[in-house]
Biotite code that builds the C-alpha atoms (Angstrom):
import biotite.structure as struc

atoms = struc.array([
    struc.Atom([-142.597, 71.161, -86.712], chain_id="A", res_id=1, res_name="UNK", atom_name="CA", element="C"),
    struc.Atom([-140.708, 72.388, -83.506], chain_id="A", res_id=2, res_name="UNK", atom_name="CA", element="C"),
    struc.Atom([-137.402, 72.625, -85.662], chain_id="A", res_id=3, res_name="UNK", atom_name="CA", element="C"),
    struc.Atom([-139.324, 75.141, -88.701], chain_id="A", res_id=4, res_name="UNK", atom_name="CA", element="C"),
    struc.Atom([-140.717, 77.031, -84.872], chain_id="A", res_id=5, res_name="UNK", atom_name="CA", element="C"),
    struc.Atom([-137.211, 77.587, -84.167], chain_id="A", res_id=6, res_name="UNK", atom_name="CA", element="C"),
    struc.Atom([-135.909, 78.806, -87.590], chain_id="A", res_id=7, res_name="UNK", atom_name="CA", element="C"),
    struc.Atom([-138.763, 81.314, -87.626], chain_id="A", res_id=8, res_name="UNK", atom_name="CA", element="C"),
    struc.Atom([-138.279, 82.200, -84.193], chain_id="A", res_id=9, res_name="UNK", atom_name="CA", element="C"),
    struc.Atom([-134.419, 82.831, -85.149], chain_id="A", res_id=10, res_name="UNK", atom_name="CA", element="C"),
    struc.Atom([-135.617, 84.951, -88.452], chain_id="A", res_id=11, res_name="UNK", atom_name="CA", element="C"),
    struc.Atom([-138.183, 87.265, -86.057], chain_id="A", res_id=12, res_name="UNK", atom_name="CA", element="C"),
    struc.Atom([-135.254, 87.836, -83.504], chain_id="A", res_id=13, res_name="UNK", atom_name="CA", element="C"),
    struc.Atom([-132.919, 88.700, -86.251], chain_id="A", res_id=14, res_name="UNK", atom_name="CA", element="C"),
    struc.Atom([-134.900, 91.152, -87.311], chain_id="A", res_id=15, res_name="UNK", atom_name="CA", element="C"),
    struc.Atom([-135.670, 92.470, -84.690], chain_id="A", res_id=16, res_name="UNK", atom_name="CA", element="C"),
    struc.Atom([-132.197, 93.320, -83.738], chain_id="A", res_id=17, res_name="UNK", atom_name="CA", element="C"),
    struc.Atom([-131.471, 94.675, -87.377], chain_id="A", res_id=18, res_name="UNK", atom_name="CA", element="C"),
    struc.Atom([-134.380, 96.906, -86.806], chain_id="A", res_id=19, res_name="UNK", atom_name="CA", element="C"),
    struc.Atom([-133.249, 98.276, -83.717], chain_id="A", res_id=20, res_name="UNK", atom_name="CA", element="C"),
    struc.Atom([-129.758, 98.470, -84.882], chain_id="A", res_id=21, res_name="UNK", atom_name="CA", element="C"),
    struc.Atom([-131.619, 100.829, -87.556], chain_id="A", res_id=22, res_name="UNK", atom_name="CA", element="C"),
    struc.Atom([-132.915, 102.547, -85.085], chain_id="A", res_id=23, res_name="UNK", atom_name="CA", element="C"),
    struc.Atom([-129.958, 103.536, -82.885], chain_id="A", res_id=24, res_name="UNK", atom_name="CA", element="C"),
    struc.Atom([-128.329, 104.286, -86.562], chain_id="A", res_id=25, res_name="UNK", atom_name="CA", element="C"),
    struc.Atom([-130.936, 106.408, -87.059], chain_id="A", res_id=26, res_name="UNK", atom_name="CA", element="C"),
    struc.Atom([-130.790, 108.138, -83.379], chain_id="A", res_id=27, res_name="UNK", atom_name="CA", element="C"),
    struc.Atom([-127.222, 108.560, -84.065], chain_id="A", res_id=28, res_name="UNK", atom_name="CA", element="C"),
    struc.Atom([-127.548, 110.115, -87.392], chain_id="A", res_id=29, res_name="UNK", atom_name="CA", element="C"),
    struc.Atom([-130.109, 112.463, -86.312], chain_id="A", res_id=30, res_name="UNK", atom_name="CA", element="C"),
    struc.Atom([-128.086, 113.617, -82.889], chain_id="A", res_id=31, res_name="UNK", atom_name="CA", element="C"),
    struc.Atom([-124.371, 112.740, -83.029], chain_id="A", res_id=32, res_name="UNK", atom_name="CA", element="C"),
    struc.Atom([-124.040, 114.202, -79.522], chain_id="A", res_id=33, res_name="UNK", atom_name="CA", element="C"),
    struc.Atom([-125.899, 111.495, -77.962], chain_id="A", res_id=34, res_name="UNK", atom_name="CA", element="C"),
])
């Protein structure tokens, strides 16, 4: 049980980061002067 905790913990974190890596893509796109 703790080990499947820890493999969905990792799959929430990842996407978190993807979705904030979106996010300053996004930024980016919208305002290249930033």
């Amino acid at each position: 049980t703790n080990e499947q905790r820890s493999v969905a913990t990792s799959n929430v974190d990842e996407n978190i980061i993807v979705t904030l890596s979106d996010v300053e893509t996004t930024k980016i796109e919208i305002n290249p002067s930033i």
